[in-house]
C-alpha positions as CSV (number, residue, x, y, z in Angstrom):
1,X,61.5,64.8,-3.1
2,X,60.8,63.3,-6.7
3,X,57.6,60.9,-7.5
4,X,57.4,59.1,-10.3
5,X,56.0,59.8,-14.0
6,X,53.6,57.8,-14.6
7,X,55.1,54.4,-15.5
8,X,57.4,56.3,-18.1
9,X,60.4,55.6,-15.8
10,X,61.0,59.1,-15.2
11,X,61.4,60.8,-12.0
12,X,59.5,64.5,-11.2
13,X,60.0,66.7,-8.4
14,X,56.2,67.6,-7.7
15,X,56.2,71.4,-8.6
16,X,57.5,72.1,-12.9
17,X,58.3,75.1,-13.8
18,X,55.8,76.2,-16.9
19,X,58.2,79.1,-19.0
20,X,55.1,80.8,-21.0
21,X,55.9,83.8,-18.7
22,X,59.3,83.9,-20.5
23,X,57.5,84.3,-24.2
24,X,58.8,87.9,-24.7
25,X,57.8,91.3,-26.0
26,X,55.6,91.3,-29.1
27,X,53.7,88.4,-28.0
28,X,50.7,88.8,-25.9
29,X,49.3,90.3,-22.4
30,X,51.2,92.7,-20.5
31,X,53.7,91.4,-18.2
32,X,57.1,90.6,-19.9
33,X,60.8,89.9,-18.5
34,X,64.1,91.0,-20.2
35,X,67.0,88.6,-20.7
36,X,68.4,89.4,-17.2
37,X,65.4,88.3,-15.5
38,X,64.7,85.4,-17.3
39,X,68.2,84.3,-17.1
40,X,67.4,84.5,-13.0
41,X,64.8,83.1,-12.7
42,X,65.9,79.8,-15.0
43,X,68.7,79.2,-12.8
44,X,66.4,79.6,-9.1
45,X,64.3,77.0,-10.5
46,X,66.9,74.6,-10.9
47,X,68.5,75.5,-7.4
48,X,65.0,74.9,-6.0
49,X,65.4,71.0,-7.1
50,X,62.1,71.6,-9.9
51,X,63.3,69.4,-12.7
52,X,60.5,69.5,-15.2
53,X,60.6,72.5,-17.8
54,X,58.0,72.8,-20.3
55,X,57.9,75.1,-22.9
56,X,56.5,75.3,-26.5
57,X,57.6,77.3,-30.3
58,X,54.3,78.8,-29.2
59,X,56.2,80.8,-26.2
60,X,57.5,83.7,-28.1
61,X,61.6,84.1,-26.9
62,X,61.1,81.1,-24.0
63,X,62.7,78.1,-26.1
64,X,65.9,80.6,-26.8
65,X,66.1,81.4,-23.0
66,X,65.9,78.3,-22.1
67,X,68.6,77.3,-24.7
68,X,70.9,79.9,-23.8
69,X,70.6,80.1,-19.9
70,X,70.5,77.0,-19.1
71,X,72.2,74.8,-21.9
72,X,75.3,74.2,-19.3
73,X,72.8,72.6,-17.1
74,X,71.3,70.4,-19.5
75,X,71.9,67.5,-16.8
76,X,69.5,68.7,-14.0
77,X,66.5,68.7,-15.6
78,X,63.6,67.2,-18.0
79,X,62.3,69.6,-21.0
80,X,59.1,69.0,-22.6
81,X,58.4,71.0,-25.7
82,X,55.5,70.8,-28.1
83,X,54.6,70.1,-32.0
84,X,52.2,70.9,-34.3
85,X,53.0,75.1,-33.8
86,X,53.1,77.4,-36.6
87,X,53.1,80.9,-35.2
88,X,53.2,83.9,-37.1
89,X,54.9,87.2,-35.4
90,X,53.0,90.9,-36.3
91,X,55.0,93.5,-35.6
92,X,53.0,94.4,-32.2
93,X,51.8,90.3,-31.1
94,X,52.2,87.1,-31.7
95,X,49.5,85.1,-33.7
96,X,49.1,81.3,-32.4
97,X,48.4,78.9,-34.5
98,X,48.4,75.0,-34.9
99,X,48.8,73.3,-37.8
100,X,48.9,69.1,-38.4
101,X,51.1,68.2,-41.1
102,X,54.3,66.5,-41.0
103,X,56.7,69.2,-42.3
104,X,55.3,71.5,-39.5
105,X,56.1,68.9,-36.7
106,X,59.6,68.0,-38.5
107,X,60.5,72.1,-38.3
108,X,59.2,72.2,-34.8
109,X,61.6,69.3,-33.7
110,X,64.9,70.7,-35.5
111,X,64.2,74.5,-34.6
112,X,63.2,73.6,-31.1
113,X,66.5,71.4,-30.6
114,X,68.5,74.0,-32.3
115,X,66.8,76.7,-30.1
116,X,66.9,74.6,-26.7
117,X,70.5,73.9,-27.8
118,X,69.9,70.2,-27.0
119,X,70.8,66.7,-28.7
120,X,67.6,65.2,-27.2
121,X,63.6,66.2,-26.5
122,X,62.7,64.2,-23.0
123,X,59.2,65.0,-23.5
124,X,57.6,65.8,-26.7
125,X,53.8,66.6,-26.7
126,X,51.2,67.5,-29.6
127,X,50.1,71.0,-28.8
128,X,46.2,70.1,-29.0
129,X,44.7,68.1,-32.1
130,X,42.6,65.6,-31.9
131,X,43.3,61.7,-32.6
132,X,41.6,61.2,-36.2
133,X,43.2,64.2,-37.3
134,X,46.5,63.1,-35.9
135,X,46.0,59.8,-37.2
136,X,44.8,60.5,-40.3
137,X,47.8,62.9,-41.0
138,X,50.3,60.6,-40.2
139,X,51.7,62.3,-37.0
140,X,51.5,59.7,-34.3
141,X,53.4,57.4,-35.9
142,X,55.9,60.4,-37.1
143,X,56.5,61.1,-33.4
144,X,57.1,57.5,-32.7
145,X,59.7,57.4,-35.2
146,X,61.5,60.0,-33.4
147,X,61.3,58.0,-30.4
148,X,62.5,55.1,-31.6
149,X,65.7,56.9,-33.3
150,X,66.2,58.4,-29.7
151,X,65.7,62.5,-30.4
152,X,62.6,62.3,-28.4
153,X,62.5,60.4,-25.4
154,X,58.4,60.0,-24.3
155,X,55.4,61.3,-26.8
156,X,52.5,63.1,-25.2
157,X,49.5,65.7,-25.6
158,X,48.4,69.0,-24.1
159,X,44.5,68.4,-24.4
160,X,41.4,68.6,-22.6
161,X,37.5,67.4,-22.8
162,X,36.9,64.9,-25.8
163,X,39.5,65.9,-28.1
164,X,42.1,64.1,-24.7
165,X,39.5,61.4,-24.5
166,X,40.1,59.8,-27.6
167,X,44.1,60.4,-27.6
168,X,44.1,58.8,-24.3
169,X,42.4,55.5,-26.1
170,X,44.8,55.0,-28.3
171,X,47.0,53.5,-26.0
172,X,50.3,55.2,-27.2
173,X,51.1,58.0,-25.4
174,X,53.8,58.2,-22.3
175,X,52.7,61.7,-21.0
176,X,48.8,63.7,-21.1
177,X,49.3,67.4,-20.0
178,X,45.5,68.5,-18.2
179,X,44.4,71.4,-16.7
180,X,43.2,70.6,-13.4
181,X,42.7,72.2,-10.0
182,X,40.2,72.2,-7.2
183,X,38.3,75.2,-8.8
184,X,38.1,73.4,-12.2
185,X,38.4,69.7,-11.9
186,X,36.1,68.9,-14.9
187,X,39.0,66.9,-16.2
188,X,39.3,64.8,-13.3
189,X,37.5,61.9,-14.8
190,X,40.0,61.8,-17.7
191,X,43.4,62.4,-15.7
192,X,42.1,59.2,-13.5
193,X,41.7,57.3,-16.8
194,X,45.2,58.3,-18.0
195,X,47.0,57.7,-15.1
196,X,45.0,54.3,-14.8
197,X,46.6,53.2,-18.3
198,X,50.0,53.9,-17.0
199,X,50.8,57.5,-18.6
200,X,52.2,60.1,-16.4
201,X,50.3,63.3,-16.1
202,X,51.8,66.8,-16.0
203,X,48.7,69.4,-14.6
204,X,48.6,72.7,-15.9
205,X,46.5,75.1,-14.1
206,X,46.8,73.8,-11.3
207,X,47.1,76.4,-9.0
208,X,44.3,78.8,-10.4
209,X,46.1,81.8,-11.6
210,X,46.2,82.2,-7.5
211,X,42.6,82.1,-7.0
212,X,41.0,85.1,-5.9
213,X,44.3,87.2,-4.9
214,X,45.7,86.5,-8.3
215,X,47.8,89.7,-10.0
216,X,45.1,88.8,-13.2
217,X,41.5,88.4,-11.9
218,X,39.8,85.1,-13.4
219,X,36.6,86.2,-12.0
220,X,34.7,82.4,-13.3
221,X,37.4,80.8,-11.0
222,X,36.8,83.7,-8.1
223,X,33.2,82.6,-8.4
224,X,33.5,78.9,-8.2
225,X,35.9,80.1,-5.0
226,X,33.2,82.4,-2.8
227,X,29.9,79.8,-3.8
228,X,32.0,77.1,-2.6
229,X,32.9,79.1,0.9
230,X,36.5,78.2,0.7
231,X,37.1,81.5,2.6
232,X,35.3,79.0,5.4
233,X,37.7,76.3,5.7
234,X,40.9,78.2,5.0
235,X,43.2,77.8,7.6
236,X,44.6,80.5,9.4
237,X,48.3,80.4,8.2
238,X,47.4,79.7,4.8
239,X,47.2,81.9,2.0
240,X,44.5,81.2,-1.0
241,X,47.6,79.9,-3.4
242,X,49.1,77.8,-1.0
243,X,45.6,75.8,-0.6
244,X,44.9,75.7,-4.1
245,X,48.4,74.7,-4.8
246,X,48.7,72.0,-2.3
247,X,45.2,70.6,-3.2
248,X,46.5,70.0,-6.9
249,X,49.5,68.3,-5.5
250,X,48.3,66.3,-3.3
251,X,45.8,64.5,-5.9
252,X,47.1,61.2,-6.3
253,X,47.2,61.3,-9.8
254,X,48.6,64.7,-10.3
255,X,52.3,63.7,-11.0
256,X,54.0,66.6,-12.0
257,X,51.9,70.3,-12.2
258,X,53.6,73.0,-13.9
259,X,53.4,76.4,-12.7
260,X,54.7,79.6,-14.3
261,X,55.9,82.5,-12.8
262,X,58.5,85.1,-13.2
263,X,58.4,86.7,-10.1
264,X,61.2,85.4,-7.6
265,X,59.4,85.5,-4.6
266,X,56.1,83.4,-5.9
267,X,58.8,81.6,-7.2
268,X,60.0,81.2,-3.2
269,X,56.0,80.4,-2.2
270,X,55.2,77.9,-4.9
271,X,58.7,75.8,-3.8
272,X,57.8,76.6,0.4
273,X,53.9,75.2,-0.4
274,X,55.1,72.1,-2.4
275,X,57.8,71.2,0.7
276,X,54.6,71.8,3.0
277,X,53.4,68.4,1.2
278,X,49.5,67.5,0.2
279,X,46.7,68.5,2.6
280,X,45.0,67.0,5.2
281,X,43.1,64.0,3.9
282,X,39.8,65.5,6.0
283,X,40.8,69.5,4.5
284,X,41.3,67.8,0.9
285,X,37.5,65.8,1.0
286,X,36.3,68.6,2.2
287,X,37.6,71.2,-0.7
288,X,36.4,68.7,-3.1
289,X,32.4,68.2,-1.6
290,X,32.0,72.3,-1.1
291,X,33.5,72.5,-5.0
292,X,31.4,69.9,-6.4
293,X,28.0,71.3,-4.7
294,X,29.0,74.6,-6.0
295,X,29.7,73.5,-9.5
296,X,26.1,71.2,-9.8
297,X,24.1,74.3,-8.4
298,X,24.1,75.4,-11.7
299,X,25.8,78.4,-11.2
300,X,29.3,79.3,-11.5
């Protein structure tokens, strides 16, 4: 069950694996795994067929993990990193930062090949920027060096709003990495426009943080949720992730979404909703109209 990338000539089970969850103590928030669990939950991802991994320098420990547990595997999947990171580590958290000079996207390339234990980068993606600064800076055409000598295989972005608008007109990217799903789909307009010009699109967010019955409340996404009555129209054998999972999937221009987790059995649920396959087509329209009225009333 693969689909393709985009035109990028890559191949993407529908359901990624996003490894932010595997960033460590002395990092940020409150849920962390040790070595042992990480190392489990790497290798269920690959025996559940997800062959996109994406990670980043930002990730605390996850770029190690990934490197040491499943470096013997290197074969069965895709990794997608990112550039442009210069994090500093306190001694209690981990300070993110993003800086765009070429030194700092050369140092993110060698240290994350060296962590990932890796000859090659499948997908390499700027972690935000915007295209004059890029430009300006040099680092497009730095990143399409690396292509060309064959460390990196596709170049992409992780951006959002205007700042994704004007990297997506530059015509050079393989790969866009969007937050989308049916409880924020303000990015709709620009994923259609990527996808349109050929470039694969990996969706992050796209199953909510779980919506309402999510372990961390978003209480903006809860509210968008209850005004649009989704409660309503859920059907009866279907939990809140599942339809918020499976709406994000079965947009046609969703090609890949990444979801993180670290728990093996929402592990088990993401992999059982994705084999379930997209909505109805009548469920999906209607998810979209009650989301839509709820997001011009105003109030959200």
């Amino acid at each position: 069950m693969t689909r393709d990338l985009g035109s990028t000539g890559l191949r993407v089970n529908p359901l990624g694996y996003g490894s932010m969850g595997l960033r460590g103590p002395r990092t940020w928030g409150v849920r962390v795994v040790d070595d042992t669990k990480a190392e489990q939950i790497l290798n269920q991802v690959l025996d559940a067929g997800i062959n996109l991994i994406d990670t980043a320098p930002d990730y605390g420990v996850s770029e190690q993990r990934i490197g040491r547990f499943l470096s013997h595997r290197r074969s069965e999947f895709l990794l997608a990193t990112k550039c442009g990171c210069a994090p500093v580590q306190h001694d209690d958290h981990l300070e993110v930062q993003h800086v765009w000079k070429p030194d700092v996207v050369r140092r993110n390339l060698d240290e994350s090949l060296q962590r990932l234990q890796t000859d090659t980068i499948d997908i390499l993606q700027f972690h935000g920027g915007d295209a004059d600064t890029l430009c300006r800076a040099g680092l497009i055409d730095l990143l399409l060096d690396f292509k060309r000598q064959g460390i990196v295989r596709l170049i992409g972005a992780s951006s959002r709003g205007t700042e994704l608008a004007g990297l997506i007109a530059l015509g050079v990217f393989d790969v866009f990495q969007v937050p989308f799903s049916c409880l924020a789909p303000e990015q709709r307009p620009l994923i259609d426009r990527a996808a349109s010009a050929g470039a694969g699109v990996i969706v992050r967010g796209g199953i909510a943080q779980g919506g309402p019955d999510a372990e961390i409340q978003r209480p903006a996404l809860n509210d968008v949720w209850n005004r649009a009555g989704l409660d309503e129209i859920l059907p009866g054998s279907m939990d809140r992730a599942e339809l918020i999972l499976r709406y994000t999937l079965g947009y046609a221009h969703c090609h890949v979404t990444i979801v993180g987790t670290c728990n093996p059995e929402h592990l088990r649920q993401n992999v059982r909703a994705a084999a379930a396959g997209p909505l109805a087509d009548e469920l999906q329209a209607e998810i979209t109209a009650r989301v839509a009225a709820a997001l011009s009333s105003g109030v959200t």
